[in-house]
N, C-alpha and C positions, 0 to 999 in steps of 0.2 A: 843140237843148237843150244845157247845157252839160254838160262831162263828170261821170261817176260815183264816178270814182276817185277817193279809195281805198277809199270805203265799198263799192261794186260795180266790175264789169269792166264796161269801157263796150262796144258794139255797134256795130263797125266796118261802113263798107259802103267796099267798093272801088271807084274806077273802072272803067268797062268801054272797050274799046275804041277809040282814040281819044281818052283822058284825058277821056270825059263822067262825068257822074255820072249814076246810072241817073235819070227822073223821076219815080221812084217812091220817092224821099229824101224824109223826110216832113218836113215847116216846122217848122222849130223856133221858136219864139217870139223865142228869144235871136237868134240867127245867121241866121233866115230857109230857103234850100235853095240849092241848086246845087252849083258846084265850089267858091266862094267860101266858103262857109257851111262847106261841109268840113275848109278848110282852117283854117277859124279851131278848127272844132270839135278839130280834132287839137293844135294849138297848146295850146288850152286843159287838153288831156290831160295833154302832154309838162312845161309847168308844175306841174300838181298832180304828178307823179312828182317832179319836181325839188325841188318844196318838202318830200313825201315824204322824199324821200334826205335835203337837207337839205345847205349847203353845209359845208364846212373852217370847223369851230372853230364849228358852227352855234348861236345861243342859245335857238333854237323847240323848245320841250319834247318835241315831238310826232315831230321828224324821227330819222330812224334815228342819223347822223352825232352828235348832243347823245345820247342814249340811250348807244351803244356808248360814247360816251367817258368816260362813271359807271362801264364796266368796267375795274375795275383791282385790285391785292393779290388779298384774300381773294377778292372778288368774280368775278375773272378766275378764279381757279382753282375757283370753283365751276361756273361756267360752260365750266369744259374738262372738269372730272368730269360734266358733263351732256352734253357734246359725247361724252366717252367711254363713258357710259351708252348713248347713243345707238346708238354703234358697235359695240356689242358687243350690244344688242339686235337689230341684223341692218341698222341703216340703214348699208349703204355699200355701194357698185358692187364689180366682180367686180377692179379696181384700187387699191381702198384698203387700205391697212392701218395698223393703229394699237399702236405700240410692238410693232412686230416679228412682231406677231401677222395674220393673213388669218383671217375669222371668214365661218361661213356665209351665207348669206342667202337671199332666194327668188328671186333672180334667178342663174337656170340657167348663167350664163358664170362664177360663181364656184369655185374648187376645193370638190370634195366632200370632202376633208380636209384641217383646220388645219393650218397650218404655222409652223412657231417662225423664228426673224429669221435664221437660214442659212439654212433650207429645210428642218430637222430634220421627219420626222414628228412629230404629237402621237399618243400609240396608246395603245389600253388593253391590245394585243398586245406581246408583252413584245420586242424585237427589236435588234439592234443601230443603234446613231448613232437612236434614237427619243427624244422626250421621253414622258414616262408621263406616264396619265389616269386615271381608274377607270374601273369598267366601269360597264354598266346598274344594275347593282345597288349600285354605289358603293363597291366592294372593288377593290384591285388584285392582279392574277392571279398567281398564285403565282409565274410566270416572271421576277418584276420581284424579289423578295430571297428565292429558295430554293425546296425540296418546301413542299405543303400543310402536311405533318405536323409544319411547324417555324412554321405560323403559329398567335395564340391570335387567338377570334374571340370576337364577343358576341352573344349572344341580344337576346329584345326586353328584357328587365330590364336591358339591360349588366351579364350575369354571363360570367364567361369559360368557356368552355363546351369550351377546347380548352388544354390546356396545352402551351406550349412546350418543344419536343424538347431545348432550352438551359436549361429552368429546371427549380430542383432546390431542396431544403427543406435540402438540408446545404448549408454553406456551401464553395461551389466558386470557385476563378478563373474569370473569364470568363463565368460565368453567371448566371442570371436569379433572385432569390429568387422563391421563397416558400411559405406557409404550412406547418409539418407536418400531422399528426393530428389536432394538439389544439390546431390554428390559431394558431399562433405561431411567430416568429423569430428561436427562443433560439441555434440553432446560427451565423446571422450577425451575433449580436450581440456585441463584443467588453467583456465587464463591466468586464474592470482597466479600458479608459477611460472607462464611463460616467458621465457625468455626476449623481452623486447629490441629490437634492431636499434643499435647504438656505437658511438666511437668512446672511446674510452684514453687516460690519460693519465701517466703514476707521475703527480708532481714530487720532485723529491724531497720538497723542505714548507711547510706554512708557515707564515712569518707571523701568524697570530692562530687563537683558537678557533675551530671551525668545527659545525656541528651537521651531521647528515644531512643532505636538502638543503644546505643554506647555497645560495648563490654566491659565486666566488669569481675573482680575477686576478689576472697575474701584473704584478706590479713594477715598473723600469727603476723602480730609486728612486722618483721624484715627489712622491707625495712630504707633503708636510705640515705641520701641527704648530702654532704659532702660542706660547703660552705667553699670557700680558693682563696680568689680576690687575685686577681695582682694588687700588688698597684704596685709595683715598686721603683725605688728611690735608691739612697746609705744606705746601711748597717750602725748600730753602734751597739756598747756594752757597755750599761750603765749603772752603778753601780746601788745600789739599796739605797745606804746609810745605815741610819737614819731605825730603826725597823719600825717607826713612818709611815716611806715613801711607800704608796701603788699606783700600776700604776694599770690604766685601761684602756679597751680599748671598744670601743663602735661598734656595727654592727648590720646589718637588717637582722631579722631569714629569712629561705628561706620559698616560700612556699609551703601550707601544715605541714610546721613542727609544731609539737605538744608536741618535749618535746626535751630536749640535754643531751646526750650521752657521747662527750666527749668531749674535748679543748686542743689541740697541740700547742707551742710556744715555742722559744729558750731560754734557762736560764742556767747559769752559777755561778762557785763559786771557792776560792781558796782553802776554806773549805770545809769541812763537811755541808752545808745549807739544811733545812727543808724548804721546798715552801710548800702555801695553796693556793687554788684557787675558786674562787667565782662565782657564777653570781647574778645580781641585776637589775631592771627595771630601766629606765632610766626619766626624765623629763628632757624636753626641750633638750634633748638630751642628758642630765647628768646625770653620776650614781645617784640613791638614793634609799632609804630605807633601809631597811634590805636585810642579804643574801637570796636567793632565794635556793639555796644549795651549796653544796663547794666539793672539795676534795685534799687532801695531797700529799705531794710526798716527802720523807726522804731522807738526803744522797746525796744529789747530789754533788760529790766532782770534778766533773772533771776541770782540770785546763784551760779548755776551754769550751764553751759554747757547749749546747746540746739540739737535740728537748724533749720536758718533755712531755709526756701524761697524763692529769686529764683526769680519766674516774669515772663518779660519780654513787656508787655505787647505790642509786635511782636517776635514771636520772630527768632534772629539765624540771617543767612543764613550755613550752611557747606558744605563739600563735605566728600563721606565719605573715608573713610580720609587724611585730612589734621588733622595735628599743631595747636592751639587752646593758647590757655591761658584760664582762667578770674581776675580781678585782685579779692580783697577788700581792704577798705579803713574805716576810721571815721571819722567828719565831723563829726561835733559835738563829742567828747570824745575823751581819751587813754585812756579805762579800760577799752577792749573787747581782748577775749580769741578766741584762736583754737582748733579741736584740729588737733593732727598726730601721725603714727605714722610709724615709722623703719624702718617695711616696703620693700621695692623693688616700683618699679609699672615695667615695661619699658618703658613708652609715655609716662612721663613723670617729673617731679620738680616739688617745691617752690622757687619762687623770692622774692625780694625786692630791694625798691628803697626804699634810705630818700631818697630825693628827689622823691617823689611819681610814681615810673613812669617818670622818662628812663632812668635806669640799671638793669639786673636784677643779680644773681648767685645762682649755684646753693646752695642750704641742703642738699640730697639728703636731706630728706625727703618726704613727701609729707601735704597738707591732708585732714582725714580729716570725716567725721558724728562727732555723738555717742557715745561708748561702739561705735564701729564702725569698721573698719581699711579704710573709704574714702569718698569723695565721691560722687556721685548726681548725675549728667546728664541730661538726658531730649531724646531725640532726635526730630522728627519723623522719618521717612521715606518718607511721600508724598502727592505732591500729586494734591488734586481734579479729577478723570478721569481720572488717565492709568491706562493698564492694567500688568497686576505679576501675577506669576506666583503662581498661588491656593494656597493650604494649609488646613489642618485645624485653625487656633489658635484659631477662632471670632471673627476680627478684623474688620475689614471686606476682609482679602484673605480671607475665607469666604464672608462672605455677600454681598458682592460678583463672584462667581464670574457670569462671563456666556457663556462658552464654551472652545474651542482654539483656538489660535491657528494661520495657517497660516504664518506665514511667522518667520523668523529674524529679529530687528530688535535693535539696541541701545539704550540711553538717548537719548528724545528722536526717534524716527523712529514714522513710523507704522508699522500691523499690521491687516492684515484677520483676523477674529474668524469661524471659525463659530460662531455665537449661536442657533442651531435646526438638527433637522434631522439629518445624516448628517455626520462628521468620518473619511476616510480616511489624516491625516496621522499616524497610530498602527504600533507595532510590538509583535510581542508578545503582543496580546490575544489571549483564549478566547472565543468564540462562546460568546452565552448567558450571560456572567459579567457580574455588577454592577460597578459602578466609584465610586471614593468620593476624596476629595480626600484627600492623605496629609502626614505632617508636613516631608514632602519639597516646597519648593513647585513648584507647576508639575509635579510627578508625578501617578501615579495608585496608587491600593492598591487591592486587593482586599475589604477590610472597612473599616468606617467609621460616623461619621457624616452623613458629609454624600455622600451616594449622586448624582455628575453625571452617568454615561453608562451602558450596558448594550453590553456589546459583540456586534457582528456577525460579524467576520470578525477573523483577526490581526493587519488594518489598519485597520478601519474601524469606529466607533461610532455610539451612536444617542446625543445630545446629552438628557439629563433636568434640567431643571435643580431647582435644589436647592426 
C-alpha cells in the first residue's frame, strides 16, 4: 500500500536477517510484497515528508517552508510571545532558558529554584544578592523593606487596616499623610498657594493703564469726557469780516481721549451765514497742516449770537493729552459773527489767518459759547471692548463692570480678568465686608452703589457682580 503520511504514521516492518523481508509482509495492491515492494514503499514515504517540509522559497500552501515564511513583523512577534508563553508554562528541558530566566518543570533534572540571568536566587526569603518574589500568600515578607509594624496592609474590602509607623495627619518631612479625626488634610495642605475656583478671561486690548486688583469693565464706545475750562474774562462779539478771515482756537485733549465727537461755540449773523468747522494739529502751538475733519452748519440767521453745535459725522482721531486747534470760518457770506473773552485759558489761545489758514497769528484771546467764558469739546474716550478701570459714575465703566483684573498691563496689551469666582490679587480687605465700585476708578469702597465683591480674607474676594 502506499504510505500514510501525513495524515497517519505509517507501519514499518524491518528486514530480518540476511536483508530478507519477513513473508509475512502482506501484498499491497500498489507495490505488490518482498524487499522490492519495500523499498518502493519507503521511497514513497521519504517523498511525502519531503513535500511535507516543502523546498526553499517553496509555493505549495500546504508545506511547512511557504507557511513559516508568512512569519514576519507583527506576526513573528506574536509567534515568539507564544513560544514564550510556552516556556514559561513549563515546556522546556532541564537546559533551556528564556531571557535569563531557568523556570520549573516536571521533568526532575531541572533546578528546584529559579534563577535570574547571574545565577541570583529568586526567593520570597528575604536574603542577601537574592531577587524577591512573594510569598504563598502574595505579600512580601517583612525582611525585604523593614519590621511588620512599618508595613500598611488590606483586608478583603482594601481598607488599610494597619497604619504606617512613617505616616502621620500633621504634616511632617519625610512622611506619609493622612487623614485626621475628622478625615481631612487640612494640616498638609498649604492655602496661600491654593489654587481657588474661578472663571477666567484674556481681554485682548486695555484701552487705559490698569494695575493687578483693580476692578475693571468692558466698555461699548460710549463713554465721554466733555472739556469746557473757565477762562473767564469780558465777553465780545466779533465780526468775522473778510471770507479770507479764519479764527482758531487752540486746546489740550483731555485724557484718555482718542477721538472728537463734537465742538460748541457762539456764532452769530445778520444773514443767512453758512459756518464750517475744522480740527488741525497744531506746532509749536499753531495750527498747521491740513483739516483733520470738519463739519457744517447752514443757516444761521439769528440776529444775535447763538451756541452752534459741529458734531462730526466721523468723529476725528486724537490722542490725549496733545495740543489741537479747532478752525471756524464762513462760506457763503461776510456777515457772520463770532464770541470771545479776554480770559487766560493755559492750554491754549485764539488765533487767525486772513489768507484762508496758510498763515496763523496769536490774537491772545480765547473763542468763547454764548454768554459763557468757554468753548465746549466733547471727547470720546473709549473704544468698544477694550477693558478700563470700573467706577461709580453710572457710565458704562459701571455697568460694564466684568471683574479684577490680574495682571499690570498698559494701553493696548492684553489682561486676563477674573470674571467669576475667587480674586486673591487684593490687599487690605476685611473678612465678611461688602465691596462696592468707588469714584476712584479701578478702586474699591466700602459703601455704594454698585456692590462687586464680599471680601474673604485681606487678599482675597468673592467676585458678585453688579
Amino acid at each position: 500500500m502506499s504510505t500514510l503520511f501525513p495524515n497517519s504514521i505509517d507501519t514499518k516492518i524491518n528486514p530480518v536477517a540476511g536483508g530478507q523481508v519477513p513473508t509475512t509482509t502482506p501484498v499491497d495492491p500498489t507495490y505488490g510484497s518482498g524487499h522490492a515492494a519495500e523499498h518502493i514503499f519507503a521511497n514513497d514515504a521519504i517523498k511525502a515528508v519531503e513535500a511535507k517540509v516543502g523546498v526553499d522559497g517553496s509555493a505549495v500552501t500546504t508545506s511547512h517552508d511557504y507557511k513559516l515564511g508568512l512569519i514576519s513583523g507583527a506576526n513573528q512577534a506574536a509567534s515568539k510571545a507564544y513560544v514564550d508563553a510556552q516556556v514559561i508554562a513549563g515546556g522546556v528541558n532541564a537546559s533551556s532558558t528564556l531571557k535569563g530566566i531557568s523556570f520549573l518543570t516536571s521533568d526532575p533534572s531541572v533546578p528546584t529554584t529559579p534563577t535570574a540571568l547571574n545565577g541570583e536566587e529568586v526567593s520570597a526569603t528575604p536574603g542577601n544578592n537574592k531577587v524577591v518574589r512573594a510569598d504563598g500568600s502574595g505579600k512580601l515578607a517583612a525582611g525585604w523593606g523593614g519590621s511588620a509594624s512599618g508595613l500598611a496592609t488590606l483586608d478583603g474590602s482594601s481598607t488599610v487596616v494597619q497604619n504606617p509607623a512613617n505616616a502621620t495627619s500633621t504634616s511632617t518631612a519625610s512622611k506619609i499623610p493622612i487623614a485626621d479625626g475628622s478625615g481631612k488634610l487640612n494640616t498638609w495642605i498649604d492655602t496661600t498657594t491654593l489654587s481657588l475656583p474661578r472663571l477666567q478671561y484674556n481681554f485682548p486690548q486695555a484701552g487705559e493703564s490698569i494695575s493687578a486688583g483693580n476692578a475693571v469693565a468692558v466698555d461699548d464706545g460710549s463713554t465721554t469726557v466733555t472739556l469746557n475750562p473757565t477762562i473767564g474774562g469780558a465777553g465780545y462779539i466779533t465780526a468775522f469780516g473778510s471770507q479770507a478771515n479764519w479764527y482758531g482756537q487752540t486746546f489740550l485733549s483731555v485724557a484718555g481721549a482718542n477721538r472728537i465727537i463734537s465742538i460748541t461755540m457762539g456764532l452769530g449773523s445778520s444773514t443767512s451765514t453758512d459756518f464750517t468747522l475744522s480740527v488741525r494739529a497744531t506746532s509749536g502751538g499753531t495750527p498747521t497742516g491740513s483739516d483733520l475733519g470738519s463739519a457744517s452748519v447752514t443757516g444761521v440767521t439769528s440776529g444775535s449770537e447763538q451756541d452752534v453745535v459741529f458734531t462730526f459725522g466721523t468723529p476725528i482721531t486724537v490722542s490725549p493729552n496733545t495740543t489741537y486747534a479747532f478752525i471756524v470760518r464762513q462760506t457763503n457770506n461776510s456777515n457772520g459773527r463770532f464770541n470771545e473773552v479776554d480770559g487766560t485759558y493755559a492750554n491754549g489761545t485764539k488765533y487767525e489767518s486772513t489768507d484762508s489758514g496758510t498763515t496763523w497769528f496769536n490774537l491772545s484771546r480765547n473763542l468763547s459759547r454764548l454768554s459763557a467764558t468757554s468753548f465746549n469739546v466733547v471727547f470720546g474716550t473709549t473704544v468698544a471692548g477694550y477693558l478700563y478701570n470700573a467706577d461709580n459714575t453710572g457710565s458704562r465703566k459701571t455697568l460694564g463692570f466684568i471683574g479684577f483684573a490680574t495682571q499690570t498691563v498698559t494701553y493696548g496689551q492684553s489682561c486676563i480678568v477674573n470674571i467669576s469666582g475667587f480674586d486673591n490679587n487684593q490687599a487690605g480687605l476685611t473678612a465678611g465686608t461688602l465691596y462696592y465700585l468707588s469714584g476712584t476708578p479701578g478702586v474699591l469702597a466700602t459703601s455704594g452703589t454698585y456692590k462687586v465683591a464680599i471680601g474673604l480674607s485681606s487678599t482675597t474676594l468673592l467676585i458678585k457682580q453688579l
